[in-house]
N, C-alpha and C positions, 0 to 999 in steps of 0.2 A: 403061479397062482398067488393071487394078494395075500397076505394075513393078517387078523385081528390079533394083537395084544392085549390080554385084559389082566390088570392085578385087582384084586381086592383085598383092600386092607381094614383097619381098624385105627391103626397107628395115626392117627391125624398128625402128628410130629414134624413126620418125615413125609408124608405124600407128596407135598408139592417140590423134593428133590428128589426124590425117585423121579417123578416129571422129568423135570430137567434133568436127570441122567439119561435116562430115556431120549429125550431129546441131541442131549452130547455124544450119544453111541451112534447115532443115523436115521434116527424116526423122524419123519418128516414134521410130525406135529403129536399132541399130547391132550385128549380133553380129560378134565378129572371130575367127576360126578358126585355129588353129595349123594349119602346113602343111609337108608335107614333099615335095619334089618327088622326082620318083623321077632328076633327075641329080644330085643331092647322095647318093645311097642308091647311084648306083653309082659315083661319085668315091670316098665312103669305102671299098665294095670293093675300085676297084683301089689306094687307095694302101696299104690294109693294115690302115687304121683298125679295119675289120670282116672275118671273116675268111668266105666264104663255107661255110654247111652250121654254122659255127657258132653263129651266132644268128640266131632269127626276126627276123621284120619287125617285129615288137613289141616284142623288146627292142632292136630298133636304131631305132625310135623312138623308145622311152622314154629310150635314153642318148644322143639328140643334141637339140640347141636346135633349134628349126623352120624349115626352110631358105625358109617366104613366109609369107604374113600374107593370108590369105583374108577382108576385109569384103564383111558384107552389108545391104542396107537393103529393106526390102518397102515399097513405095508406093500408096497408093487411085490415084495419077495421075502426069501425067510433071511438076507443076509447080515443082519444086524440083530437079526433075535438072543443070541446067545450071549451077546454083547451086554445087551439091556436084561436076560436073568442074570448074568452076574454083577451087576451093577446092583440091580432088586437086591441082591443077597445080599451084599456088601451093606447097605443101607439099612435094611429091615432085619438082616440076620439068615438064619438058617429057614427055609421056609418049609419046611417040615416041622418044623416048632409051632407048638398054640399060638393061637392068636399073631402071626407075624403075616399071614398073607394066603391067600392063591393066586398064582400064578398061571395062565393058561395060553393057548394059541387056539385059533381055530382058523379054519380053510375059508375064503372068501370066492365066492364064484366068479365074481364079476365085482370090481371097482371101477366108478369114475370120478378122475377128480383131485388124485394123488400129487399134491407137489411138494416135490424138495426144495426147504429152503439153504442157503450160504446162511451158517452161523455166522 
């Protein structure tokens, strides 16, 4: 059965080499999604930043930096997964600690489309 990989993070630092660890362990590929959590959307409300009723959600995500870092990786198997949480870890730190991440898998029913590349 395929599986998704998803981290999310905060750390904008280090996302885009957690990627590419991700990628160096056996994942075929890596997208990394800009992310806005909705309690950064309401910290800029209350402190002023934004003022409510006067801007959408769109333009107050277009004028702020992305408060997490959504990676994703699609896998034909689970045989590299463990490879790529310790590489997360190594990177990000202990991910039982605030603010360093989640980590997750989930079960994919059906993939089409999966190909490995030759690094």
């Amino acid at each position: 059965m395929a599986k998704l990989v998803v981290l999310i993070t905060a750390r904008d630092d280090v996302a885009q080499q957690v990627g590419e660890s991700w990628r160096n362990s056996g994942a075929p590929g890596v997208t990394i999604i800009e992310g806005h959590g909705l309690q950064r959307i309401s910290e800029l409300s209350r402190t002023g930043e934004i003022l409510a009723g006067m801007m959408s959600l769109a333009d107050i995500l277009r004028s702020n930096a992305p408060s997490s870092f959504i990676l994703v990786a699609l896998l034909d198997d689970d045989q590299y997964i463990d490879a790529m949480l310790s590489r997360t870890q190594e990177i990000l730190g202990d991910l039982h600690a605030p603010q360093n991440g989640i980590f997750f898998v989930i079960d994919v029913e059906r993939a089409v489309g999966i190909h490995y590349h030759n690094n």
